[in-house]
Wavefront OBJ file of the C-alpha trace (Angstrom):
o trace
v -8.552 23.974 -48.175
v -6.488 21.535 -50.250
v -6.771 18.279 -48.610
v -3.794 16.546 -51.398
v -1.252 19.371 -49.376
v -2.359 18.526 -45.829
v -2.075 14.870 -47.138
v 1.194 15.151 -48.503
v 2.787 16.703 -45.403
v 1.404 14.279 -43.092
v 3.101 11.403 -44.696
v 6.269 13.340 -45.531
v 6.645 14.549 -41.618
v 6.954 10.284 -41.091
v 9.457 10.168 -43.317
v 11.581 13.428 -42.721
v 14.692 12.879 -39.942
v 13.525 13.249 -36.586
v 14.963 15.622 -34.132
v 16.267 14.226 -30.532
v 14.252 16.560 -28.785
v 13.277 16.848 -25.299
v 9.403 15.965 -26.021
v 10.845 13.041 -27.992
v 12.866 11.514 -24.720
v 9.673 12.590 -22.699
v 7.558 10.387 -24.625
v 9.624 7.304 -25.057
v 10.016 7.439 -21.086
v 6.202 7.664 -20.926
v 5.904 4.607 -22.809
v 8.976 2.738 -21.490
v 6.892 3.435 -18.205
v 3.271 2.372 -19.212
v 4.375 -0.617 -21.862
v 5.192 -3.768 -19.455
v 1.740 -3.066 -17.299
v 0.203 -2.661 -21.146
v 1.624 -5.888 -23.024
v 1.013 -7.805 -19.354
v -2.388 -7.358 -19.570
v -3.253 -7.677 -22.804
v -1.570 -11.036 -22.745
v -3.405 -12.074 -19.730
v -6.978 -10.718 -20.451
v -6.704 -12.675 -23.806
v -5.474 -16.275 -22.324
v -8.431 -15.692 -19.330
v -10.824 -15.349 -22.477
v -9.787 -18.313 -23.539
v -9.864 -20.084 -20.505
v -13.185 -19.060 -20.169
v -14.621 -19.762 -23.461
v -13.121 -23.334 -23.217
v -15.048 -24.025 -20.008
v -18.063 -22.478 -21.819
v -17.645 -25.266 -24.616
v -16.934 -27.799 -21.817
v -19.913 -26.632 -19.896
v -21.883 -26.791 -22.808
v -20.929 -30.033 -23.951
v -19.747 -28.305 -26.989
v -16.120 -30.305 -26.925
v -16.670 -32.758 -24.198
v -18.926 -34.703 -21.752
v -17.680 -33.009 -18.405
v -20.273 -30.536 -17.822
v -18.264 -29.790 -14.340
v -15.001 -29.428 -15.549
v -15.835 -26.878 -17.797
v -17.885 -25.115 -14.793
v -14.552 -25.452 -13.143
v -12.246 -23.939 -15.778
v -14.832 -21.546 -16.665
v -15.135 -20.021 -13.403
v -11.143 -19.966 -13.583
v -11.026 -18.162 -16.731
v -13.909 -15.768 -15.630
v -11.906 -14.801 -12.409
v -8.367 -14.319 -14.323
v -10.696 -11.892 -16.715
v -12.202 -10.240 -13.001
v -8.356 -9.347 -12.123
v -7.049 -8.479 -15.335
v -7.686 -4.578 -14.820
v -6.431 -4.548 -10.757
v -3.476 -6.135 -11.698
v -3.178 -3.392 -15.063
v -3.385 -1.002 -12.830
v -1.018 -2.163 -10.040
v 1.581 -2.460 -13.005
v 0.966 0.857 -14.286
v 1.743 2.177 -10.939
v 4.779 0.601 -10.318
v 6.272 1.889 -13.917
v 5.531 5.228 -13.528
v 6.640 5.254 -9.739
v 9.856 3.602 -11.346
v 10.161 6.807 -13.994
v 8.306 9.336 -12.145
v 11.597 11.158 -11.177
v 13.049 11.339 -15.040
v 10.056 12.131 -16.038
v 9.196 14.874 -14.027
v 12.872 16.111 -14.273
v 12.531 16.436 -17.737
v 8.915 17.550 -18.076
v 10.438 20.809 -15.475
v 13.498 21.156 -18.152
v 10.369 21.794 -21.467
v 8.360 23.877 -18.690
v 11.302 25.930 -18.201
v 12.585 26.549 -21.646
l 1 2 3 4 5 6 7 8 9 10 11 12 13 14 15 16 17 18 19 20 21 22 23 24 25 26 27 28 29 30 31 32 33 34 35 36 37 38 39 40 41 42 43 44 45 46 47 48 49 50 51 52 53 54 55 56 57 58 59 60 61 62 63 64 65 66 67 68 69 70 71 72 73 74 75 76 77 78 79 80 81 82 83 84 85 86 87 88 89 90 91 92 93 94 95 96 97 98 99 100 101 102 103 104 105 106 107 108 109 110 111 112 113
């Protein structure tokens, strides 16, 4: 098997022009659906890590002499990182509820075909 020819294609099929297929459409609603609920959490989990990691350092008297404030903001940061994931998924729901019918429309159309 020559592994330069598999190679080659691969990076060619990024380059060549792409087609405005039916699968295409299907997957950019798929992700137009799922992205929000995605970026959301990502952007959440990591600001309740470092919330929590702060109150670690406070806690520890790494960066401070307030020993309870950092239990405080700790336990803060711990609980945003305890909802991250319900809240993902209530997102996630609500996108694809929001697409489900062009989705499924068009999913039927490539079934069909």
């Amino acid at each position: 098997m020559n592994t330069d020819k598999i190679l080659a294609e691969a990076i060619a099929k990024d380059y060549a022009p792409k087609e405005n297929s039916k699968i295409v459409a299907l997957k950019k609603l798929d992700n137009r659906a799922k992205l929000p609920a995605t970026i959301f959490t990502y952007t959440f989990g990591i600001i309740s890590a470092l919330v929590f990691g702060t109150g670690m350092s406070l806690a520890m008297q790494v960066i401070g002499n307030n020993m309870m404030l950092g239990i405080i903001i700790g336990v803060i940061g711990l609980i945003g990182c305890g909802v991250n994931y319900p809240i993902y998924k209530k997102l996630l729901e609500k996108g694809k509820a929001k697409y489900a019918y062009e989705i499924v429309q068009l999913a039927r159309e490539i079934a069909e075909k």
